[in-house]
Structure formats: C-alpha cells, structure tokens
C-alpha positions in Angstrom: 0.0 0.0 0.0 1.3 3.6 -1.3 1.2 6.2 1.4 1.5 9.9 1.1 5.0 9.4 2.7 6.3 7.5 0.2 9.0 9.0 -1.7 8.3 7.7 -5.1 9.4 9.7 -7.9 6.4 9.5 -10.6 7.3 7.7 -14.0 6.6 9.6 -17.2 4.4 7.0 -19.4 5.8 5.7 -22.1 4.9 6.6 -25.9 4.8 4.5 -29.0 4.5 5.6 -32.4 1.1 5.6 -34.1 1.8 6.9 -37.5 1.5 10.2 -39.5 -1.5 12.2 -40.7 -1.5 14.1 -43.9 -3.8 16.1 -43.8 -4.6 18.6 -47.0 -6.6 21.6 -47.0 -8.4 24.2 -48.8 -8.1 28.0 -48.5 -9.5 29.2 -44.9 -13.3 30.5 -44.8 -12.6 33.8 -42.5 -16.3 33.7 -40.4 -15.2 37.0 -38.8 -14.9 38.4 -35.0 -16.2 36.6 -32.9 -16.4 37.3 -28.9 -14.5 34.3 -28.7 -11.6 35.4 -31.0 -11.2 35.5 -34.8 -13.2 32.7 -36.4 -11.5 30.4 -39.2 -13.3 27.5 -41.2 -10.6 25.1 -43.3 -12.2 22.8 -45.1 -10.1 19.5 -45.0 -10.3 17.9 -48.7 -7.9 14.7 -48.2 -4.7 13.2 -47.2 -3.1 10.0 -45.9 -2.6 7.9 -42.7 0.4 5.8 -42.8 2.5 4.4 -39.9 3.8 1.0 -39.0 0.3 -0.7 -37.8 -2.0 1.3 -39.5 -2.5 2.9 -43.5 -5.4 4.6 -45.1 -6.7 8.1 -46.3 -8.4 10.9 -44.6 -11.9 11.7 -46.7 -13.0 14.8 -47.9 -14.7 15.2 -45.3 -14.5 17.7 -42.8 -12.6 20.9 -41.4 -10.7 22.9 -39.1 -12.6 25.1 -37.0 -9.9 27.8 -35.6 -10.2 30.5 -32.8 -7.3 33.0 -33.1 -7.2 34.3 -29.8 -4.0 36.8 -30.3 -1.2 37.4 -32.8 0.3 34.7 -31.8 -2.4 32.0 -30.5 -5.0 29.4 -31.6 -7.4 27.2 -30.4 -8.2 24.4 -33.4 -11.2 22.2 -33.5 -10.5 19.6 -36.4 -13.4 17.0 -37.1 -12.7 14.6 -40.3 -13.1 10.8 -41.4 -9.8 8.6 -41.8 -10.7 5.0 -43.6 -8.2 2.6 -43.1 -7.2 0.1 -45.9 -9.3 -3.0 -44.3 -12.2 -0.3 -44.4 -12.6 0.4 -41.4 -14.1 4.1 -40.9 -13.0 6.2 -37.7 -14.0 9.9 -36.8 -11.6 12.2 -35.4 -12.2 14.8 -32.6 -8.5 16.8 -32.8 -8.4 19.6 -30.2 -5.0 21.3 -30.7 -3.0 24.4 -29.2 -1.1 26.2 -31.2 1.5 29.3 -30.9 4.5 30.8 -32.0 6.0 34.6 -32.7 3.4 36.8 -34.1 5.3 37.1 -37.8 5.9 33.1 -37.6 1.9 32.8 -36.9 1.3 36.0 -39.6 3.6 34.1 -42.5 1.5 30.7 -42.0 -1.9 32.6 -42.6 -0.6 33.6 -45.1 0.3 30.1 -47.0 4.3 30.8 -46.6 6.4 27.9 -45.6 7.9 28.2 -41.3 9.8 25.7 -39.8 8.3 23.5 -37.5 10.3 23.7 -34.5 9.9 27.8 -34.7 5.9 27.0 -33.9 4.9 25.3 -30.9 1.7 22.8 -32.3 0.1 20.2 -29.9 -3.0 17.9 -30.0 -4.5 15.2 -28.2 -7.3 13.4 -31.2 -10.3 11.5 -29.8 -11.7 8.5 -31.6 -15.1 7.0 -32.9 -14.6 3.9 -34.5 -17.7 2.9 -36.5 -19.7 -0.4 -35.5 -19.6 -1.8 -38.7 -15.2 -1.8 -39.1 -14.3 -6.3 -39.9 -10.7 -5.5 -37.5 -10.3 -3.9 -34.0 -9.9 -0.6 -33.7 -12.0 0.0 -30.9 -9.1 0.3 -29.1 -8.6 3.7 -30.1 -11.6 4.3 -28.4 -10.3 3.9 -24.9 -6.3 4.9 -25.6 -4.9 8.7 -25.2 -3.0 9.7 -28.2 -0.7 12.8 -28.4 0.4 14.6 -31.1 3.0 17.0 -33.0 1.6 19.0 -35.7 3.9 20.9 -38.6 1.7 23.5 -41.0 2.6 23.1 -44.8 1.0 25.8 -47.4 -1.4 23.0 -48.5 -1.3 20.5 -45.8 -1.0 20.0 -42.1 1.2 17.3 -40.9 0.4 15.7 -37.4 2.5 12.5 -35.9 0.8 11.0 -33.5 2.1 8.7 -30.4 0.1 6.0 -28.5 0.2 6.8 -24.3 1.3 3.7 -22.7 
C-alpha cells in the first residue's frame, strides 16, 4: 500500500509511435470576429494515414474550426473521417493548441512555408470507430494519443504517439 510518505518519484508513461497524418486543406473561410476570437473554417479535402500498424486516407470530409485568440495563439477544433485500408471508418475529434511569434503565426496565414520547430503545435485526437469496421480498432476508443503537428501551405502534418 502507497502512502503519502512515500518517496516515489512518478514515471513519465511511455509513448509509442502511431503513425503520420497528412492532412490537405483548402483555403480558410474567414467567419469574422467573434467574442471568442477570430473565427476560421478550413475545409479539409484529403490526405493520408500511414504508420507502422495502420495505413489509409483521410476523406474529404470535414474541417478545421480555428479560434485565433491573439497574434500569436490558436485554439483548433479539427473533425474529419480517416478509412483505413481494411475499411474500417474512424472519426476524429482533434483539439490542438497552437502558438509561436506573431510574424511566424502572420507568414502561416498567409500560406508561406515556417519551420516546424519555430511553432509550438500540440493535440490530443479522440476516436469514434464505426460499428460496422471487420478489424479492432476499438481500441482507439479507450487509448490517449498525443500529437505534434507541422503546417505546410497545403497540408498540415500531425505524428501522432500511442500513451502507454
């Protein structure tokens, strides 16, 4: 039995490569000012899933729904479909933060290219994997995944790690 005396140093979990999201996009639908922040639509038109368990395409189906609090933060809302190559049809709840230096953040709106590690991009995806999918991927039902995400002109990138 653990007490509160114990002197146990906590163990950071351990993570596990899920694969890489490709996720392409079309030009932002700018909503307006919202009192939340400034409202962005992307509509997300495609892209791939590949990683060492898992392969498949994102469908054209969904989008990026993106608060811009300041110059130089986000909140984004991404809902889209991946299918899988057995078929098997998951949808994808992405909450992400996302930050950087207000001319980094200004060049990415407007489609230039900035590197990645200049742009501070996290997410943590939720799953619904459909009823009808022949293998197991309920599993992503019940498991955290964390994620990295790089902004391309016509894509955003996303690896994504499995929390053990």
């Amino acid at each position: 039995m653990t007490t509160a005396s114990d002197n146990t140093t906590p163990q950071a979990p351990d993570l596990e490569y899920f694969g890489t999201l490709h996720i392409e996009v079309a030009a932002p639908v700018e909503v307006g000012h919202t009192h939340a922040g400034q409202r962005r639509v992307i509509p997300i038109t495609g892209g791939t899933v590949t990683g060492p368990k898992v392969s498949g395409r994102i469908l054209n189906a969904g989008a990026d729904f993106q608060v811009i609090r300041s110059e130089t933060e986000s909140d984004l809302d991404a809902r889209y479909v991946m299918e899988f190559d057995d078929g098997a049809r998951v949808f994808v709840t992405n909450m992400a933060y996302r930050t950087g230096a207000a001319e980094d953040i200004a060049a990415i709106a407007r489609g230039d290219k900035v590197p990645a590690q200049r742009i501070y991009f996290r997410c943590a995806p939720r799953f619904e994997v459909a009823d009808t999918a022949e293998t197991s991927w309920q599993w992503l039902e019940s498991t955290v995944l964390i994620g990295s995400g790089r902004r391309e002109p016509e894509a955003v990138i996303i690896d994504l790690w499995i929390v053990r």
